[in-house]
C-alpha positions in Angstrom: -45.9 96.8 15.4 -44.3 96.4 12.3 -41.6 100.0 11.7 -41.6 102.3 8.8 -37.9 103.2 7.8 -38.9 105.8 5.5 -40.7 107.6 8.6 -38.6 111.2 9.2 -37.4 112.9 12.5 -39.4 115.7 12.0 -42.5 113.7 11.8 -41.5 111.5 15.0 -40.8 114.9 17.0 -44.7 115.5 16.8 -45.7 112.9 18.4 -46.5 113.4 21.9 -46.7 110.3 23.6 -43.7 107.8 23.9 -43.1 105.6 21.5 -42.1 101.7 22.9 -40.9 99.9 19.8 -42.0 96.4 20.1 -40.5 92.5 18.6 -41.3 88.8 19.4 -37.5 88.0 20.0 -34.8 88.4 22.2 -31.7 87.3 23.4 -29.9 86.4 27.0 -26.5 88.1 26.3 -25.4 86.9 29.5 -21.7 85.3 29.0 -21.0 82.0 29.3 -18.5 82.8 32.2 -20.5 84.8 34.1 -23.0 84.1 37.1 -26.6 85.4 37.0 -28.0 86.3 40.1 -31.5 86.7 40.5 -31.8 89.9 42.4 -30.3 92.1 39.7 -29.9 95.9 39.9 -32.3 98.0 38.1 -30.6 99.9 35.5 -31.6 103.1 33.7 -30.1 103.8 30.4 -30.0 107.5 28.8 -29.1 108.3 24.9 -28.9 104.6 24.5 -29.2 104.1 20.9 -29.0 100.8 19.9 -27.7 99.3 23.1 -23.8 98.8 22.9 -23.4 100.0 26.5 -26.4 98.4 28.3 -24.7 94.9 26.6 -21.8 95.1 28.4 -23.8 95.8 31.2 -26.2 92.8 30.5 -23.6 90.7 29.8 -22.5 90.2 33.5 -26.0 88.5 34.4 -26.0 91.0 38.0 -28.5 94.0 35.9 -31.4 94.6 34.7 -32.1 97.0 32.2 -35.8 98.3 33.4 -36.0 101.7 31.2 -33.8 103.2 28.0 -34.4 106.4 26.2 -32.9 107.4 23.0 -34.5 109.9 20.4 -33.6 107.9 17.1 -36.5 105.9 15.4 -34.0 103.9 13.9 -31.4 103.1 17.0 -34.7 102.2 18.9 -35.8 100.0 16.6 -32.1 98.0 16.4 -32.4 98.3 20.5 -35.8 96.5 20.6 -35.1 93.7 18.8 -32.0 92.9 20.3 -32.4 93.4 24.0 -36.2 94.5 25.2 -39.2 96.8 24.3 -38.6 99.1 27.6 -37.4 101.6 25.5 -38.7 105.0 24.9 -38.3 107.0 21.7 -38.6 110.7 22.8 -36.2 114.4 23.5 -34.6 113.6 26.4 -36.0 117.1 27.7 -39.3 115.6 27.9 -38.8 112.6 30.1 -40.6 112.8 33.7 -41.0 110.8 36.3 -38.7 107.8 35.7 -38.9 104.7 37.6 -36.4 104.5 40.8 -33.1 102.7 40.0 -29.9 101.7 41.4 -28.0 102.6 38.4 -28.0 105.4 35.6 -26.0 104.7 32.6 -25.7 107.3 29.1 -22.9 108.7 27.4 -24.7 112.3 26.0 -23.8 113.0 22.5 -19.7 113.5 21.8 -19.9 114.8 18.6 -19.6 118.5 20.0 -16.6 117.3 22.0 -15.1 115.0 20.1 -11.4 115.7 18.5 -12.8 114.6 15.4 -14.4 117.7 15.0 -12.3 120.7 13.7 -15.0 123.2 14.8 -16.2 122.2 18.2 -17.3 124.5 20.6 -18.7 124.4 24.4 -21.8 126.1 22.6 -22.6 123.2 20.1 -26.5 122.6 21.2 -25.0 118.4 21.4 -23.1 119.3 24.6 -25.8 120.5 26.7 -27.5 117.4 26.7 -25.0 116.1 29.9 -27.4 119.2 31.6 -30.3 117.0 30.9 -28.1 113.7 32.3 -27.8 115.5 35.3 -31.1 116.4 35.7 -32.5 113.0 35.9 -29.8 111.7 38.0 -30.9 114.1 40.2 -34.6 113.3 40.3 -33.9 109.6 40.5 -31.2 109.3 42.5 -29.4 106.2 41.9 -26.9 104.2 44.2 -24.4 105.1 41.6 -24.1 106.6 37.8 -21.9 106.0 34.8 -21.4 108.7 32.4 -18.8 107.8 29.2 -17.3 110.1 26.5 -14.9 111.4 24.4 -11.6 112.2 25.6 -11.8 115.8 24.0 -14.4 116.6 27.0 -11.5 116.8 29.0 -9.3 118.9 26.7 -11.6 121.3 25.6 -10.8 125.3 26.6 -8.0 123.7 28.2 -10.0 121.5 30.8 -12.2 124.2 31.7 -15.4 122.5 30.3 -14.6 119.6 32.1 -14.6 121.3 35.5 -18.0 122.5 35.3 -19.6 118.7 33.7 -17.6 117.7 37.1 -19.5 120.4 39.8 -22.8 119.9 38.0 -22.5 115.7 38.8 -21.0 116.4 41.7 -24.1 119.1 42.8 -26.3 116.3 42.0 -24.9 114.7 45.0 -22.3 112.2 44.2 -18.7 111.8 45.0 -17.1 111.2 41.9 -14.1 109.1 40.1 -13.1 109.7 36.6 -10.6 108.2 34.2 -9.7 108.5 31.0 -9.6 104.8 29.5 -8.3 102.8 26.4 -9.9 100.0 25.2 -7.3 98.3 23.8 -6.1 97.8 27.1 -9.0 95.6 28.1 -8.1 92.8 25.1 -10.2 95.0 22.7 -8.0 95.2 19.1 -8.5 99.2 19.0 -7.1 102.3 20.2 -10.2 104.3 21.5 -10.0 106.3 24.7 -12.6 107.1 26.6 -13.6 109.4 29.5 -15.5 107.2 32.4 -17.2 108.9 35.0 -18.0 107.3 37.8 -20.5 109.1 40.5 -21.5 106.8 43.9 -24.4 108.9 45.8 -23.2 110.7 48.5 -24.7 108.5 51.3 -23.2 105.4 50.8 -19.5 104.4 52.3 -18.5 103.1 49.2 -14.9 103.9 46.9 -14.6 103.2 43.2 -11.8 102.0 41.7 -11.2 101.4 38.3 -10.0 97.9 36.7 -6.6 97.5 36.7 -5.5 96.9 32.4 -5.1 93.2 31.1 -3.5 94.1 28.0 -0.7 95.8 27.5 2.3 96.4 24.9 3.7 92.6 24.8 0.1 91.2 24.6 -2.9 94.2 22.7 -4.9 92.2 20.5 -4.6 93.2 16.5 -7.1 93.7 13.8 -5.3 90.4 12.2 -6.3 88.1 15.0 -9.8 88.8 15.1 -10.9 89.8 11.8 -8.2 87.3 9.8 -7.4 84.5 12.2 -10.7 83.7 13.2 -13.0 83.3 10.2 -16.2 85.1 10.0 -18.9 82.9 9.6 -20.7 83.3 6.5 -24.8 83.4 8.3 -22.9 86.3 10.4 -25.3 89.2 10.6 -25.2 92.4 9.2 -22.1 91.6 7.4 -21.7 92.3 4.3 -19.3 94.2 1.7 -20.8 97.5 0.5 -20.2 98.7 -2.7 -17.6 101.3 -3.7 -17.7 104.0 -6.3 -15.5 103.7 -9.1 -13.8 106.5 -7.8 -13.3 104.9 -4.4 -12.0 102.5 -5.8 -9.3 103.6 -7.8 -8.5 105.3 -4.3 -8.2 101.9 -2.7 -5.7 100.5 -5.2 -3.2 103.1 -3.8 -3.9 102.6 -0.2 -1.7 100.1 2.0 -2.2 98.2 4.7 -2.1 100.6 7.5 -2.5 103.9 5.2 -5.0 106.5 4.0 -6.1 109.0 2.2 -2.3 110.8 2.1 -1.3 107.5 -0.1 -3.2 108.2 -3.2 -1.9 110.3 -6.3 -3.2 114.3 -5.7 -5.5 114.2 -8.0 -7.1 111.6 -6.0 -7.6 113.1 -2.9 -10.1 115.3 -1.3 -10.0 118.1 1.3 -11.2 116.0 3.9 -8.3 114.9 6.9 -5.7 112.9 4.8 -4.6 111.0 7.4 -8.2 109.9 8.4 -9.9 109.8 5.5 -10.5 105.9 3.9 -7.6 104.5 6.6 -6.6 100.7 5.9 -6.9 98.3 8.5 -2.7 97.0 9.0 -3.4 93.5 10.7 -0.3 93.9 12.8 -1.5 96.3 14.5 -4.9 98.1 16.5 -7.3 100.2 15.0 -6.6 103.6 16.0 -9.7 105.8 16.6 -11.4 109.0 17.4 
């Protein structure tokens, strides 16, 4: 079915039946170092949006990804072409009945939790959606669950919010591991941490442990080496240079290599975070973010 772009929320959150999003192509993600096995897990994937974490979960060749639900048009669209029309486009709140799984995999919206965000509160609407996480794990119960987010869950009214996301995944009866973890080191050129939960169902004799790092301070990777020293291909998709304003780009023109906003002349700046605001990659060194 072909997709309208121009189609709103507010229209999409009348419709009553599920909405599977459906292309003519797809794509083995599988890497090249991995081995496929043919009796993969069956995965279920909550608040998926366009499919970053199912990849690295497809990537491995030992899952498949049988159901995803996210509640953007858009981000289901992007999910459907790239990895399979098993996706539903509906409130979370609404889904019954899911298939049985071995695994469940969502990160619930972090924008509530995140660090990023001056005003956040335990009572932003965004972080009650782990409730509905919870909820299906519960009806489903998978051999094991992955929850990921931002590592201001874990700081927020001093830890307190995190205790209670902990006994309402652990009520839903899983013994749990949790970690807080930085990408960059796992060889990926960016400073992002984030908070992995891992929950194995109560029945099975099973421990998690977490990977041990492969990166550390003699070895992260840097924006330089792969955005500079390996040339992107021209044909590459979905990139492309967007087009400042001119007073963005009188901005930029003050801006170094590893600076921001704070750089420019006063009369230049905004009252957004100086420090954040229009950052410049330094190739030495990792991306830091929220």
């Amino acid at each position: 079915m072909k997709v309208d772009y121009n189609i709103k929320e507010d229209i999409l959150s009348m419709v009553n039946e599920p909405q599977i999003l459906e292309f003519d192509d797809r794509k083995n993600w599988t890497k090249s170092n991995e081995v496929q096995i043919n009796d993969k897990l069956k995965v279920i994937s909550l608040f998926s949006g366009s499919g970053g974490l199912d990849l690295g979960f497809l990537e491995t060749g030992k899952f498949e990804i049988i159901y995803a639900n996210d509640f953007n048009y858009q981000a289901c669209e992007t999910y459907t072409h790239n990895i399979g029309n098993h996706i539903i486009c509906e409130d979370i709140s609404k889904l019954k009945n899911l298939p049985k799984a071995d695994v469940i995999i969502g990160g619930p919206p972090c924008q509530g939790f995140s660090t990023a965000n001056p005003s956040r509160s335990f009572d932003d609407p965004r972080n009650q959606l782990f409730k509905e996480y919870a909820r299906i794990i519960k009806e489903v119960q998978p051999k094991v669950f992955l929850m990921e987010n931002v590592s201001g869950m874990v700081t927020m009214q001093n830890g307190k919010v995190f205790e209670l996301i902990r006994k309402e995944l652990s009520n839903c009866g899983y013994n749990l591991s949790y970690k807080l973890l930085n990408a960059r080191d796992y060889g990926v050129p960016q400073s992002r941490r984030r908070m992995i939960v891992i929950g194995v169902r109560n029945d099975i004799n099973f421990k998690f442990e977490f990977p041990k790092p492969t990166n550390n301070e003699d070895n992260y990777k840097t924006v330089g080496e792969v955005l500079i020293k390996k040339i992107i291909p021209k044909n590459c998709p979905n990139h492309s240079v967007g087009k400042l304003t001119e007073l963005n780009l009188k901005r930029v023109m003050h801006i170094p290599e590893g600076g921001s906003m704070r750089h420019c002349p006063e009369e230049l700046q905004n009252n957004s975070d100086l420090k954040r605001a229009m950052r410049r990659l330094d190739n030495l060194n990792l991306l830091i973010a929220s």
